[in-house]
N, C-alpha and C positions, 0 to 999 in steps of 0.2 A: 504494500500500500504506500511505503515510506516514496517506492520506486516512480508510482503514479504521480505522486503531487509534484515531480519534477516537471511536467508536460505545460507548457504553454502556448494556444491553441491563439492561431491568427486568421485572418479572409474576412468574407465577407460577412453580415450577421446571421445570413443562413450557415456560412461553413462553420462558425463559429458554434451556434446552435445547435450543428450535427453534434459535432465533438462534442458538446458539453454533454447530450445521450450519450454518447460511448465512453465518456467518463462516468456515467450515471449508472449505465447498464453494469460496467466492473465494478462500481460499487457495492452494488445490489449481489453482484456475483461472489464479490466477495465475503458479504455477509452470512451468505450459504452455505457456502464452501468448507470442509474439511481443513484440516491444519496441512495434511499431503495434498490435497488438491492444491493449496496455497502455494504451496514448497515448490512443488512441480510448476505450476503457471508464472512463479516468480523466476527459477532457472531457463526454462524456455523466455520468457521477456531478456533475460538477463544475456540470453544467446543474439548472437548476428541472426538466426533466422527468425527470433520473435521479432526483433527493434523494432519491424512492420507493423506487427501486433498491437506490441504496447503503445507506439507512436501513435498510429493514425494517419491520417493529413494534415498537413498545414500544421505543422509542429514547430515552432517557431524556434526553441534551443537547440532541433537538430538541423534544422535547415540554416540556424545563423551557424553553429561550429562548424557542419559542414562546408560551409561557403556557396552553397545554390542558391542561398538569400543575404541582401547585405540590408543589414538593418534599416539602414538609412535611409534605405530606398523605399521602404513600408510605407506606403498609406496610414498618418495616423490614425484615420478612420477602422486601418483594417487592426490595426493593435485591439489588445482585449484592453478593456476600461482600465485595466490597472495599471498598465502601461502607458496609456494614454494621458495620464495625469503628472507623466514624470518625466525629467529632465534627458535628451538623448543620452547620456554619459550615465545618470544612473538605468536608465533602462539598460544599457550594455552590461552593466555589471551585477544586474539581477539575470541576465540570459548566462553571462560567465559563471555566476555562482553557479545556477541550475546545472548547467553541461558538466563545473568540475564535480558535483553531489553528485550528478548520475551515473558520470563514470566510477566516484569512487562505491558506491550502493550495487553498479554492478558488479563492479569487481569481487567486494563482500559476497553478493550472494553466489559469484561462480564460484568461490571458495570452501563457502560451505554447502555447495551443491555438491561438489566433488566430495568431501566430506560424508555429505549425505548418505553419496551413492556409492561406494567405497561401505558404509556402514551397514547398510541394507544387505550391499553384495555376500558378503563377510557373514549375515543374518541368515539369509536364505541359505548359502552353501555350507553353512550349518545344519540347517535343516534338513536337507536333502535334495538342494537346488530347485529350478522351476519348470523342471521339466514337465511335472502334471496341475500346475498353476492355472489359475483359468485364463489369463493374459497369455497365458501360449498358446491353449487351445485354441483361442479366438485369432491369436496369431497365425497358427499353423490354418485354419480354415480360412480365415480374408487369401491368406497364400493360396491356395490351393485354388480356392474360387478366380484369382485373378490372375492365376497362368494360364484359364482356359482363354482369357482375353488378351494373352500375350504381356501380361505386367508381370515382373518380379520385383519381389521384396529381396534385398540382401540383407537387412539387416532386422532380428527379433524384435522383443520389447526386450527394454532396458534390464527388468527385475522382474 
């Protein structure tokens, strides 16, 4: 959750709008959610192929670090209100903060995702590994069914 409130959402007041549902909906998803469903949805965000995920569109601290957006060039208009009220020079250094937290909050969680999953691993093959888990079975069947159409999976579930 700490990872979401990094996100600052810019466009127009309909893209804006979107976004604020898709912060709304994680919300909402979060409060659901299992402590491993958490754990798991925070390491995949924390990955290169979540940043998608977590992001959105029009993400304003990854589009200004990346450099696809140059601050300055924003429509004050299209800034969120809270932005809109502040000096160019401190809005940079409220997008600088956000970008250095979120690298450092990612990094924390791939650490202890590793961590994690290293601990779980170590759990199970104690146990007697997953060979008759239900995540395999369900594995081993999506496989099966989707080599008739020509897809393969190379790689299991994780645990």
């Amino acid at each position: 959750a700490v990872l979401d409130e990094t996100r600052i959402y810019y466009g127009s007041d309909e893209e804006q709008a979107m976004m604020r549902m898709k912060v709304a909906a994680t919300d909402k998803m979060h409060e659901a959610a299992s402590v491993e469903s958490r754990a798991r949805r925070a390491a995949f965000n924390a990955s290169a192929a979540g940043e998608a995920n977590l992001l959105g569109t029009n993400e304003l601290v990854d589009d200004v670090a990346s450099g696809r957006v140059d601050l300055d060039a924003i429509e004050e208009e299209a800034l969120p209100p809270s932005l809109q009220v502040l000096a160019p020079e401190a809005r940079k250094e409220i997008i600088s903060e956000s970008a250095r937290k979120r690298e450092e909050l990612q990094r924390q969680i791939r650490d202890i995702s590793q961590e994690r999953d290293a601990y779980v691993a170590k759990n199970l093959a104690d146990a007697g590994g997953t060979r008759d888990s239900l995540d395999q079975k369900i594995y081993e069947a999506v496989k099966e069914q989707a080599e008739a159409f020509g897809l393969a999976y190379a790689d299991g579930p994780k645990h």
